[in-house]
MIVO-129047 format. One record per residue (C-alpha): x, y, z. Coordinates in steps of 0.2 Angstrom, whole numbers, plus 2048, in hexadecimal, padded with zeros to 3 digits. Layout:
REM MIVO-129047
XYZ ...
REM end
This chain:
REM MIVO-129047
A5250964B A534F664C A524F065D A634EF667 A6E4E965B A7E4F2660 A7F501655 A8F50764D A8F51A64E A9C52864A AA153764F AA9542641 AAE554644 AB855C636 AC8567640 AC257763A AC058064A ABD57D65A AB056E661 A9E577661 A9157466C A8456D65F A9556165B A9655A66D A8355666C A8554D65B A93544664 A89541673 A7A539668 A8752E65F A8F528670 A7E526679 A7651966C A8751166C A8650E67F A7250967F A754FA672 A864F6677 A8D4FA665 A9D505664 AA0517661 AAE51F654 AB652E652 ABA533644 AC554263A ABF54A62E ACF556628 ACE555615 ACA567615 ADC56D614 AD9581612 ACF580622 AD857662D ADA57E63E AE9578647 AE557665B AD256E655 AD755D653 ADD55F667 ACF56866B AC155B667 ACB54F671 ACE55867F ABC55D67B AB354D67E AC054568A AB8554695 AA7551693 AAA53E697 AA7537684 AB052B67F AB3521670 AB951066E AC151165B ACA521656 AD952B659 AE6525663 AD7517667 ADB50A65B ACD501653 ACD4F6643 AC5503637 AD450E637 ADD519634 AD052863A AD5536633 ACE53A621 ADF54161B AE952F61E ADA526612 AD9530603 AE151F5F9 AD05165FE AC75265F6 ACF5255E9 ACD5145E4 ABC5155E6 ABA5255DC AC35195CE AB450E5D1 AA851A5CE AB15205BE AB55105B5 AA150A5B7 A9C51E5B1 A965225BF AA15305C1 AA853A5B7 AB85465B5 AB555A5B4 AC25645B0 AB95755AF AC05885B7 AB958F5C4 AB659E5B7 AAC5915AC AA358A5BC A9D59E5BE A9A5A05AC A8F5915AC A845985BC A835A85B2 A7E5A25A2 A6F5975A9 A695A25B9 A585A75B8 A4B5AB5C1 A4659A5C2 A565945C5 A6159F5D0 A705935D4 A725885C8 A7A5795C8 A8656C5C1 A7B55D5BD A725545AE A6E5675A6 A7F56F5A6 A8B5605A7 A8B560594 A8F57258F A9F56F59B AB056959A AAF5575A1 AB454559C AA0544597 AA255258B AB254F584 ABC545577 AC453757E AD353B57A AD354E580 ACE546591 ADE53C58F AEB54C589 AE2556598 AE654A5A5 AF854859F AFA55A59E AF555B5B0 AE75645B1 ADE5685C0 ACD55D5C1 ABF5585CB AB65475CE AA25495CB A9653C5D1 A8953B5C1 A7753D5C6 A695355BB A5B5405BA A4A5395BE A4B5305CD A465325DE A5152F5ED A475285FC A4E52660E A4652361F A4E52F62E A4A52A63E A4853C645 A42545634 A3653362E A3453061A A4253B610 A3F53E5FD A4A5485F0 A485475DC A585485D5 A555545C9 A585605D8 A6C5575DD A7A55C5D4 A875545CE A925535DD AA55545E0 AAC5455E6 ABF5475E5 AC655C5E2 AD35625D6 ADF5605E8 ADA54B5E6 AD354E5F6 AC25455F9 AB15505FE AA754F60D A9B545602 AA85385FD AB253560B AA3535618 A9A52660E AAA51D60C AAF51E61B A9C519622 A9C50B618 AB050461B AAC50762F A9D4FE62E A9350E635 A7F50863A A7951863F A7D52A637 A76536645 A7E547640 A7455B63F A6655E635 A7156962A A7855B621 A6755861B A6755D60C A77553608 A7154060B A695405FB A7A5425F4 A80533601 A725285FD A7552A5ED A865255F0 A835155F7 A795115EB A855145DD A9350A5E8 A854FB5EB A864FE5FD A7B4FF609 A75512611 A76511624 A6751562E A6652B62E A6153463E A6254963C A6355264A A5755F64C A6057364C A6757A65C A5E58D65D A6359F663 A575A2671 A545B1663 A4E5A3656 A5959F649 A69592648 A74595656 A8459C64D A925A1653 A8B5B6650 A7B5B2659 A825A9669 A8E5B666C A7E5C166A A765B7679 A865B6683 A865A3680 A9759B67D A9559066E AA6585670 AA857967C AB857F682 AAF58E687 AA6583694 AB457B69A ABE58A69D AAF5936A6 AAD5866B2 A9C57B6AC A9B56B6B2 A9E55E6A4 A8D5536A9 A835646AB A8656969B A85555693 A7355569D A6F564696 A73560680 A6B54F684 A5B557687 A5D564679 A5555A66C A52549674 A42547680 A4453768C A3053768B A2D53B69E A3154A6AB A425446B0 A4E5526AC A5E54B6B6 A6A5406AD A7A53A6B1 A855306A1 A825206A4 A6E5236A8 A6D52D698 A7651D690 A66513696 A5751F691 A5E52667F A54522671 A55528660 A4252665C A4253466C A4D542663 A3E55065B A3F55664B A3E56B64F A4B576653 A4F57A667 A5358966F A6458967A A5F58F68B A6E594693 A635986A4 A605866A2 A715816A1 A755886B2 A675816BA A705716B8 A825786B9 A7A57C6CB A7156B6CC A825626CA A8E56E6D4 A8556C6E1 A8755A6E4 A9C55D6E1 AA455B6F1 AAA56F6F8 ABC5676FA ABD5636E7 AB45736E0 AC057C6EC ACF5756E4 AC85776D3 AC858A6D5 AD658D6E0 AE05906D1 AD559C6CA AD65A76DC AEA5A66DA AEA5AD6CA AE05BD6D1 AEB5BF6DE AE15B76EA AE75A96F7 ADC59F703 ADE59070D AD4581704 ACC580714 AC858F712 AC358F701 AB957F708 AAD587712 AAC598705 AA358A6FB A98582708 A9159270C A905996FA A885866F1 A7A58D6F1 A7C59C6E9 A8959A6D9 A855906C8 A975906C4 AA558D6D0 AAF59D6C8 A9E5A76D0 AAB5A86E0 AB75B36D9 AA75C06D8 AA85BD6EC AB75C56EE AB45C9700 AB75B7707 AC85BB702 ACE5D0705 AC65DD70E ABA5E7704 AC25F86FC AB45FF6F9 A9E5FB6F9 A905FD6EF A8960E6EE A786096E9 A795FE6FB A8360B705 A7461B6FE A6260C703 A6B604712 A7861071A A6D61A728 A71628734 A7661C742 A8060D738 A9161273E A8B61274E A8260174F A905FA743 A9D5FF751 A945F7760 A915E9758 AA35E5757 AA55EA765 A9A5DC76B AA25D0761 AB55D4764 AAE5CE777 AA85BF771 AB35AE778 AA85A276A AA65AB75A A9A5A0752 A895A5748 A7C5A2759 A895AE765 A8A5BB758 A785BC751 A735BC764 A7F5CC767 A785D4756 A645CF75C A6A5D776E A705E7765 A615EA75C A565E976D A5F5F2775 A5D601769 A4E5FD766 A4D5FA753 A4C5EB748 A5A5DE744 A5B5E4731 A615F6737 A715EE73B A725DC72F A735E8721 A815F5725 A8C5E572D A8A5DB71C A8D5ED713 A9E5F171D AA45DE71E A9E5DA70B A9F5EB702 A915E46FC A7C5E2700 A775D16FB A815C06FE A815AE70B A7A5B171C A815BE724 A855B4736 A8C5A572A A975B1720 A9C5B7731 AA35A973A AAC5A6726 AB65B5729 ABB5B2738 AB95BD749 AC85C8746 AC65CB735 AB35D0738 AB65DC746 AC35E673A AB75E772C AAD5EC735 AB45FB73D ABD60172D AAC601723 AA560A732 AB2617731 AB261A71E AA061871C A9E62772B 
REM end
């Protein structure tokens, strides 16, 4: 990568589904080099695959990236001179250049079955060879414009038959390129097929439309998933054949199951990690915990920082920085940093944020109240939808853990529970020193230690064993409220 001049970059998701994970970080790699050399970021469509076109997808990677604070300066609904940005409205400019290709013979017309396609991957299948190809070996044994008479090229087309458009591959060449993650790039072309460039539907293939559209938006940088690879041989020799010139390559290395292996959509459900990025949204992430997080899932800001904000990641990416092996999604990870970044949320805003959710599970606190839930729970949830597991702050308990009622409910519990609030009905200021003073007084009295009556108050105000601190928790629920819980899990428990 040359210095800091200002990089043209590109996002272009096909609408196919739902906006991935390992697509936001592609995104997010695009947007970050745009930002650091003050170039521009686009966003592209890439909806020319009409029979897998998913309706709401195209809405989805914009809400998408709106959420996770990416955005793009040309693009849909954007503007920008390089338009339009959807594949679909640009298949004249395809067209015309697949025209090009053909009039100098460097493409060809096919016009073969898909029964002659099999036939032809029957009859040369050998051990050797187990998928063979269309290239420089079968291309003449086939139904094509190379093959054919002129003039049965001619009566076909009138005739309307269905045909392809074949990029024509020399043999005996080697195609070079220099990645900036993977370094020097070689492939013979003995080993590329003869590529569709336009289908028998006169829509264009990935391979076309993407070096077109690269090349007409003036695209520096093409940082995209190692699994296109294996393609760019194909685009390289593309630009070649066009006489353009093949922006700069940077593959991103896999994103892995903690398992091993591509992180697919089978083996993320597996691990319980959602692999779309609405999944995140609706759960409750925040958007610059799980940014900070893909940033450093494959890019390493070459010292111990771990804590990045957008405009500071903006500042330290670097291409040269991204590593070349497969990394493992760490989902413990992530909510470390969801943690990181909630906590510095005001409790006001997190409160508000999942009011809603508590409405819609019948549930109906104050935001004051909800306010303070948070301030004593900060400490202790990794997503803000953690609360509703805390059901307590918000109804009296109906019923309590029998593992906790068998290890902490003792002979005397409904004893001491019930002069406890006794003591604290008395109190005129219930705050955390008066009654952690009256439980303290309680335990000298009788005699024992202060965890003999902690544990059967948290159990018959809670219903459960573990939570904040218990005097904190209290003062939350308020005197009255205390005093009741306690006597009813006194009585029940027995």
């Amino acid at each position: 990568m040359s210095g800091m001049t200002p990089a043209r970059v590109r996002f272009a998701p096909s609408p196919t589904g739902y906006l991935h994970i390992g697509g936001l970080r592609t995104a997010l790699y695009n947007y970050l080099l745009a930002r650091k050399t003050g170039g521009s970021f686009l966003l592209r469509i890439e909806d020319t695959d009409q029979k897998r076109f998913v309706p709401d997808a195209e809405a989805d990677i914009l809400e998408s990236l709106e959420w996770a604070g990416i955005s793009f300066d040309e693009g849909p609904g954007s503007g920008g001179s390089s338009g339009p940005y959807h594949q679909s409205e640009r298949t004249k400019i395809y067209r015309d250049i697949s025209d090009q290709l053909l009039a100098q013979n460097r493409a060809y017309l096919a016009f073969d079955t898909e029964i002659e396609l099999q036939a032809m991957r029957d009859r040369l299948k050998t051990d050797e060879n187990t998928n063979p190809r269309y290239d420089f070996r079968s291309r003449n044994t086939m139904r094509n414009s190379l093959s054919l008479p002129e003039e049965e090229v001619t009566a076909l087309l009138q005739a309307g038959v269905p045909h392809v458009v074949r990029l024509k591959i020399e043999p005996g060449k080697t195609v070079s390129f220099r990645d900036i993650v993977r370094g020097d790039v070689q492939f013979e072309t003995e080993n590329i097929d003869d590529q569709v460039l336009i289908k028998s539907d006169a829509l264009p293939t990935y391979h076309l439309a993407n070096v077109v559209d690269d090349h007409l938006m003036r695209i520096t940088h093409v940082i995209r998933g190692e699994e296109w690879l294996s393609s760019t041989p194909k685009h390289v020799l593309l630009y070649q054949s066009l006489g353009w010139q093949t922006p700069e390559m940077a593959h991103l290395p896999l994103i892995l199951s903690p398992t091993g292996g591509k992180l697919s959509k089978r083996s993320a459900d597996r691990a319980g990690i959602p692999v779309f990025v609405r999944d995140y949204r609706e759960a409750g992430y925040e958007p610059a915990a799980l940014i900070n997080f893909l940033a450093l899932l494959g890019w390493n800001p070459g010292d111990e920082r771990e804590l990045f904000r957008l405009p500071e990641l903006s500042e330290s990416f670097s291409l040269e920085r991204v590593g070349q092996s497969g990394v493992q999604f760490d989902l413990m990870k992530l909510q470390w940093f969801n943690e990181h970044y909630l906590r510095n949320r005001s409790a006001d805003d997190i409160a508000a944020e999942i009011q809603p959710l508590l409405l819609e599970s019948g549930l109906n606190p104050t935001l004051e109240y909800l306010s303070g839930v948070v301030e004593l729970m900060r400490e202790r949830i990794s997503l803000p939808s953690d609360l509703l597991k805390s059901r307590y702050f918000f109804e009296e308990p109906t019923s309590y853990d029998e593992q906790a009622v068998r290890k902490r409910w003792k002979d005397d519990s409904r004893d001491l529970v019930e002069a406890y609030a006794d003591k604290i009905e008395a109190i005129e200021t219930f705050d955390t020193e008066s009654i952690e003073l009256r439980l303290r007084e309680l335990a000298e009295d009788r005699d024992i230690g202060a965890g003999r009556i902690i544990h059967p108050v948290r159990l018959t105000t809670t219903g459960v064993a573990v939570g904040p601190g218990l005097f904190e928790l209290l003062v939350m629920l308020g005197q009255e409220q205390t005093v009741r819980r306690l006597r009813t899990g006194a009585l029940e428990l027995g």
